[in-house]
Structures are given as structure tokens and as C-alpha cells.
C-alpha positions as CSV (number, residue, x, y, z in Angstrom):
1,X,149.3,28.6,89.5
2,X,146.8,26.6,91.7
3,X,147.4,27.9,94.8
4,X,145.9,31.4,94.3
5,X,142.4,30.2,93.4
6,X,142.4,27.3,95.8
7,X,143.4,30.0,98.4
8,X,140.9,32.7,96.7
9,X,138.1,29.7,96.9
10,X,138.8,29.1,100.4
11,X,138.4,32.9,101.1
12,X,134.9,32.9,99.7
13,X,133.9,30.4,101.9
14,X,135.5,31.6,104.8
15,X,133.5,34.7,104.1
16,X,130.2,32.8,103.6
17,X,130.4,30.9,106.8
18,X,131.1,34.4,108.7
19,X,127.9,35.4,106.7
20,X,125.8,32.5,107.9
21,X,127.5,33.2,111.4
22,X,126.1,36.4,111.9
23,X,122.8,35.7,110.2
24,X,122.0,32.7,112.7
25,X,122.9,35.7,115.5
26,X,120.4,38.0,113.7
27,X,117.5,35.6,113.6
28,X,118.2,34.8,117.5
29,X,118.1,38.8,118.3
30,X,116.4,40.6,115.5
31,X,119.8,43.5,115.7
32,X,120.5,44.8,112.9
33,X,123.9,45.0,113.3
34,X,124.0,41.3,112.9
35,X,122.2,41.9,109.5
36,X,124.2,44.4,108.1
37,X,127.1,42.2,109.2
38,X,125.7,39.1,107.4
39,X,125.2,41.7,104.2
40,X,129.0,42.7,104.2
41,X,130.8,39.3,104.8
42,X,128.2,38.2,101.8
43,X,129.6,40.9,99.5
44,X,133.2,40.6,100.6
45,X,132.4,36.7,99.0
46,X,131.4,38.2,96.1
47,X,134.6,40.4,95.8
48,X,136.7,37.8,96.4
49,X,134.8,35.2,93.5
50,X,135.2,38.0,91.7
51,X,139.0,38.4,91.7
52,X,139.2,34.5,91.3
53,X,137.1,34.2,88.1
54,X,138.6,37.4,86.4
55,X,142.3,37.8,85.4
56,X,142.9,40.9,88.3
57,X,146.7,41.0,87.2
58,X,145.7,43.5,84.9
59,X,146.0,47.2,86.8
60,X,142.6,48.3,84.8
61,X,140.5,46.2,87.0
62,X,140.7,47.9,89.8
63,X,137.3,48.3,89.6
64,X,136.5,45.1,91.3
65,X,137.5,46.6,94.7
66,X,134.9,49.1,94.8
67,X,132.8,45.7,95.8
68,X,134.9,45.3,98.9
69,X,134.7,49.4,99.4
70,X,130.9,48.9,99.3
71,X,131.9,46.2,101.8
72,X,133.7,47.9,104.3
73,X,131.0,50.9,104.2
74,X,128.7,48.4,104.6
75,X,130.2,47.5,108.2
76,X,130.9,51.1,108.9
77,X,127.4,51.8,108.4
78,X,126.1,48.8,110.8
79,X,128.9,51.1,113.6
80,X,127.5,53.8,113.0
81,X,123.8,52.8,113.5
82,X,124.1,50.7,116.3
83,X,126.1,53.8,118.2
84,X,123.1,55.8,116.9
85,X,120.8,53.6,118.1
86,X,122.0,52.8,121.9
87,X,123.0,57.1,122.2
88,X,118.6,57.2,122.9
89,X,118.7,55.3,125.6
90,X,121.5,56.0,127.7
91,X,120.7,58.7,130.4
């Protein structure tokens, strides 16, 4: 089986460049969403490292995706407070 991590490896980099992506946006504009963005895609690398180093065949490791839970809130979060944000200054 060397298809699932070369496929799980490619993943985490996928996920890192999308980080670096929206961290080279955040240092042009100083938004946070941009940040928070950078923050999730970095985590959601982590996750997925995760499930390539640890043998996740096993059903009693489903602990590893409350990393890409924290992920997802994570983005949800960035919605949220850019909504919150831009509701101020709207007439």
C-alpha cells in the first residue's frame, strides 16, 4: 500500500501551499480573514500528517478528526468575524 501515503503526503502539501497562499494575501492586506485562513489550511496539514503517520484503520482513532473539526471551526470562525466586522460599516 503506497498509494495512500503518497496521496496522504501530497494532501499535506497541497494544504501547506494553500496556507502559504493565503498568508502572502494576509501580509499584502493585514485581513484577518486571510490569517485565520492560513491557520486552518495549516492545521488541516497537520490532520492529514497525522492520519499518514498513524495506522487510522483502527475505528478507536477517531480522535484524530477532532484536528480537522478544530479546522473547519477555525474557517467558520474567520466567516463569522469578517461578517461581524463589515455589519459596522454598512449604512
Amino acid at each position: 500500500m503506497v498509494l495512500k501515503p503518497m496521496i496522504n503526503g501530497a494532501l499535506v502539501m497541497a494544504c501547506l501551499a494553500c496556507a502559504l497562499f493565503f498568508l502572502r494575501f494576509w501580509k499584502a492586506s493585514r485581513d484577518r480573514l486571510f490569517a485565520f485562513f492560513a491557520l486552518a489550511f495549516t492545521v488541516m496539514s497537520i490532520n492529514w500528517m497525522a492520519l499518514t503517520l498513524l495506522d487510522v484503520e483502527d475505528e478507536r482513532r477517531h480522535y484524530l478528526y477532532f484536528i480537522r473539526l478544530a479546522s473547519f471551526l477555525v474557517i467558520l470562525y474567520a466567516i463569522w468575524d469578517k461578517n461581524r466586522a463589515g455589519r459596522g460599516s454598512n449604512p
